[in-house]
C-alpha positions as CSV (number, residue, x, y, z in Angstrom):
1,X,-21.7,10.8,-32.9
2,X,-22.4,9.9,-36.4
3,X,-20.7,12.3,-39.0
4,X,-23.7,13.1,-40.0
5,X,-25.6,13.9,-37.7
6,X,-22.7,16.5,-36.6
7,X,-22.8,17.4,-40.3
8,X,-26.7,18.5,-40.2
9,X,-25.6,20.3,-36.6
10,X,-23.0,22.3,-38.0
11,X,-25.7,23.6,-40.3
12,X,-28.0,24.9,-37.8
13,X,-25.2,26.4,-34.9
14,X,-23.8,29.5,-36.0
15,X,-20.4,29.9,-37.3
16,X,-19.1,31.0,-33.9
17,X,-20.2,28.2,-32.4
18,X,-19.0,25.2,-34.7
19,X,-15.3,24.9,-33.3
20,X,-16.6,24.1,-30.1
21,X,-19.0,21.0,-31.2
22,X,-15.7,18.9,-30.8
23,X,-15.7,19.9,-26.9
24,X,-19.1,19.9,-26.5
25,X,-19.1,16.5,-28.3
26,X,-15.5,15.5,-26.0
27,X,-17.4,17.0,-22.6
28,X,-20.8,14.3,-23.5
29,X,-18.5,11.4,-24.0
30,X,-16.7,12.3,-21.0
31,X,-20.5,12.4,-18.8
32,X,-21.5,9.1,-20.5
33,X,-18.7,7.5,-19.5
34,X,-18.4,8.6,-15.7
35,X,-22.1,8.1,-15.3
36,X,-22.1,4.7,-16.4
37,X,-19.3,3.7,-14.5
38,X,-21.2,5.2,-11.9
39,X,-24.6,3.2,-12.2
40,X,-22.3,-0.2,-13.0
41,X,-20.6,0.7,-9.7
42,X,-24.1,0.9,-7.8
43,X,-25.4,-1.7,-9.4
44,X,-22.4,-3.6,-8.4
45,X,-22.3,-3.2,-5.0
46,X,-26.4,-4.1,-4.7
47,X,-25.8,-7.2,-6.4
48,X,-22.8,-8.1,-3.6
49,X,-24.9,-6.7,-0.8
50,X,-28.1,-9.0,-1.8
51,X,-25.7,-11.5,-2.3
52,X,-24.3,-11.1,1.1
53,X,-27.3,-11.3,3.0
54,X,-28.4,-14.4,0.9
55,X,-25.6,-16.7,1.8
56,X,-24.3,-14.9,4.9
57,X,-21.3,-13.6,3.9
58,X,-18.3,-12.0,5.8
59,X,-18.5,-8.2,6.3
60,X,-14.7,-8.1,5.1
61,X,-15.0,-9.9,2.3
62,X,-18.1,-7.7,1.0
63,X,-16.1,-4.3,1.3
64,X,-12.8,-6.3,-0.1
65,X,-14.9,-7.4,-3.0
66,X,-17.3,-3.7,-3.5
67,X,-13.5,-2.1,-3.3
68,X,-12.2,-4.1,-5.8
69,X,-14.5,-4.2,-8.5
70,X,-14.7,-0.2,-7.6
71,X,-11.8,0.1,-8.5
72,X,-11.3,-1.9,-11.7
73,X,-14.6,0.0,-13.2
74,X,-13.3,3.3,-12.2
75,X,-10.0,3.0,-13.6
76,X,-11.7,1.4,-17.1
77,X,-13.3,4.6,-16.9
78,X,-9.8,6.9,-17.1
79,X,-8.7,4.9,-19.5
80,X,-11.7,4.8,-21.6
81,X,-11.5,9.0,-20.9
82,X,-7.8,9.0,-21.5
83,X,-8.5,7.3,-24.8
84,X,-11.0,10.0,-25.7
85,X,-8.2,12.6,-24.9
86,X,-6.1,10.7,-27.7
87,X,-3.6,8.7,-24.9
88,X,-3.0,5.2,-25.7
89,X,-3.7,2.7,-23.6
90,X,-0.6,0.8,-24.6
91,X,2.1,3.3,-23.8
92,X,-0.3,3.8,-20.7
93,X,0.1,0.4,-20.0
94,X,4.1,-0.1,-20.6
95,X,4.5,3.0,-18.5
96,X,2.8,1.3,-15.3
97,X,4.8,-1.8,-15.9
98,X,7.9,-0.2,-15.9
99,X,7.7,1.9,-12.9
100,X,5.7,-0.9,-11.3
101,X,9.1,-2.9,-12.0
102,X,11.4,-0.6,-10.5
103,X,9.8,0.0,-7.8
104,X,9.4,-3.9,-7.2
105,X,13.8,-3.7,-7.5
106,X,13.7,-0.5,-5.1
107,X,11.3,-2.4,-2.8
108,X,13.1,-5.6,-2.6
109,X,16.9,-3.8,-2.0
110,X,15.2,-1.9,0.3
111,X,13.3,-4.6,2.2
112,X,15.3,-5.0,5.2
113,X,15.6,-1.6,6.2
114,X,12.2,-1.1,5.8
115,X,11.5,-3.8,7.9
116,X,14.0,-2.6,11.0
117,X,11.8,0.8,10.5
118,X,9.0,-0.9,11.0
119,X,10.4,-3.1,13.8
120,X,11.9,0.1,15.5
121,X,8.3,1.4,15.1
122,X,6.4,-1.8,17.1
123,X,9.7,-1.3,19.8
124,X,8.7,1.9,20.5
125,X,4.9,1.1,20.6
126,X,4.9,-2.2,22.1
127,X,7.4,-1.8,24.5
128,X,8.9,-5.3,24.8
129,X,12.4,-3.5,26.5
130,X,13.0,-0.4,26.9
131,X,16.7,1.9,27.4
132,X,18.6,0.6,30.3
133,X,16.8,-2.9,30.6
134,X,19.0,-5.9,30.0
135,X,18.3,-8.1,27.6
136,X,19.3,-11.3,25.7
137,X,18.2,-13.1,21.8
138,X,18.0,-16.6,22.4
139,X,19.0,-18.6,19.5
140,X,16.7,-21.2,20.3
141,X,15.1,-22.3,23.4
142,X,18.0,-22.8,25.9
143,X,21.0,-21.6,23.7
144,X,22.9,-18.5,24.9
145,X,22.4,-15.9,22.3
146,X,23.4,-11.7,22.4
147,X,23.2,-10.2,25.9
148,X,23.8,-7.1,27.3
149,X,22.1,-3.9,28.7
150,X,19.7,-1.6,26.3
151,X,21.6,1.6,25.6
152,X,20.2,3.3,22.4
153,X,17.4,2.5,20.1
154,X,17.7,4.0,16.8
155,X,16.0,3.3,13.3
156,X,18.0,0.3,12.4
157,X,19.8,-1.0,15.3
158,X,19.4,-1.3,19.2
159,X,23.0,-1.0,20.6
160,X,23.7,-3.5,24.1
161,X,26.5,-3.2,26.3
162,X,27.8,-6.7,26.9
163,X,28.1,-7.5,30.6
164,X,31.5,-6.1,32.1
165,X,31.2,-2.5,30.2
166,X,32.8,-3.6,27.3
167,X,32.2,-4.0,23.9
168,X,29.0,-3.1,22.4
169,X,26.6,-4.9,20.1
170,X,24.2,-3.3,17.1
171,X,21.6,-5.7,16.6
172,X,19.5,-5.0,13.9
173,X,15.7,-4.2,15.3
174,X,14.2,-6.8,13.1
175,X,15.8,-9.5,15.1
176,X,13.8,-8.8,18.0
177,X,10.7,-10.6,16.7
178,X,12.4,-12.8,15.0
179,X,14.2,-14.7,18.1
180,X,13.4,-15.2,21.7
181,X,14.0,-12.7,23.7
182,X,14.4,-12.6,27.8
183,X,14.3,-9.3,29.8
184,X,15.4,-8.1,33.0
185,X,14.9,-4.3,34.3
186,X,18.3,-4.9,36.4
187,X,21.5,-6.4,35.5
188,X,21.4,-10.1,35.6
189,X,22.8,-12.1,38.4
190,X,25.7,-13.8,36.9
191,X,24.8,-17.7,36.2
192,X,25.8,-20.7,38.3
């Protein structure tokens, strides 16, 4: 608001009443805002519905695309609030970039046990062996790989007994849909 129209307001409120014009004036920008991101929003996702009917576009790529620019006009909105509270959008904006960096580095060291989790998660829901069957990686199509029998399944690894009862492999879980892989529910019969 102009100064002076808040100038010719303060004149008419009484004096208990003039500190809180600022929050009154802070709560209107704050409506404004929200409510036009709102109507952008719906007018938006009209446009990409018309638009969707008129040249037969994917269902998917409708919702990716009503998501998306969601989204980036909801969070101009926080920042255009944020802005009224006083916060600036460039320490905002440093900030995101440097967590958003280390958690890039956290994610990348971390990648391969994340992906055995996941892996141990699709063993247990799939099912493609199970404790006690024996099984064996193939390196490629008729090269012997790891064998043995199926005695734990963990977060990482799957440990196999090698044949005889001896030693014991820890394969990591990620392997298993990565290579080959041949099952038997009883021990193999030894090859000729």
């Amino acid at each position: 608001m102009s100064d002076r129209f808040l100038g010719s307001l303060k004149l008419l409120l009484p004096n208990w009443a003039v500190p809180w014009l600022e929050i009154i004036e802070l709560g209107a920008q704050i409506v404004v805002i929200v409510s036009g991101a709102w109507l952008l929003a719906m007018l938006l996702r009209r446009l990409i519905r018309r638009l969707g009917a008129v040249y037969s576009l994917p269902p998917e790529l409708m919702m990716g695309a009503r998501r998306g620019l969601a989204f980036v006009i909801y969070a101009g909105a926080v920042l255009l609030i944020l802005d009224r509270f006083g916060v600036s959008g460039t320490v905002l904006w440093t900030a995101f970039t440097g967590f958003a960096a280390v958690a890039a580095v956290a994610f990348f060291a971390a990648w391969s046990v994340l992906s055995n989790i996941f892996c141990t998660l699709l063993i247990f829901t799939a099912r493609p062996f199970r404790l006690h069957d024996h099984v064996e990686l193939l390196e490629n199509g008729e090269k012997p790989g790891l064998k043995g029998e199926v005695v734990d399944i963990n977060l990482i690894y799957t440990t196999l007994r090698e044949e005889g009862g001896g030693q014991v492999l820890q394969v990591p879980n990620s392997l298993f849909f990565q290579r080959v892989l041949r099952r038997w529910r009883e021990e193999p019969s030894p090859r000729q």
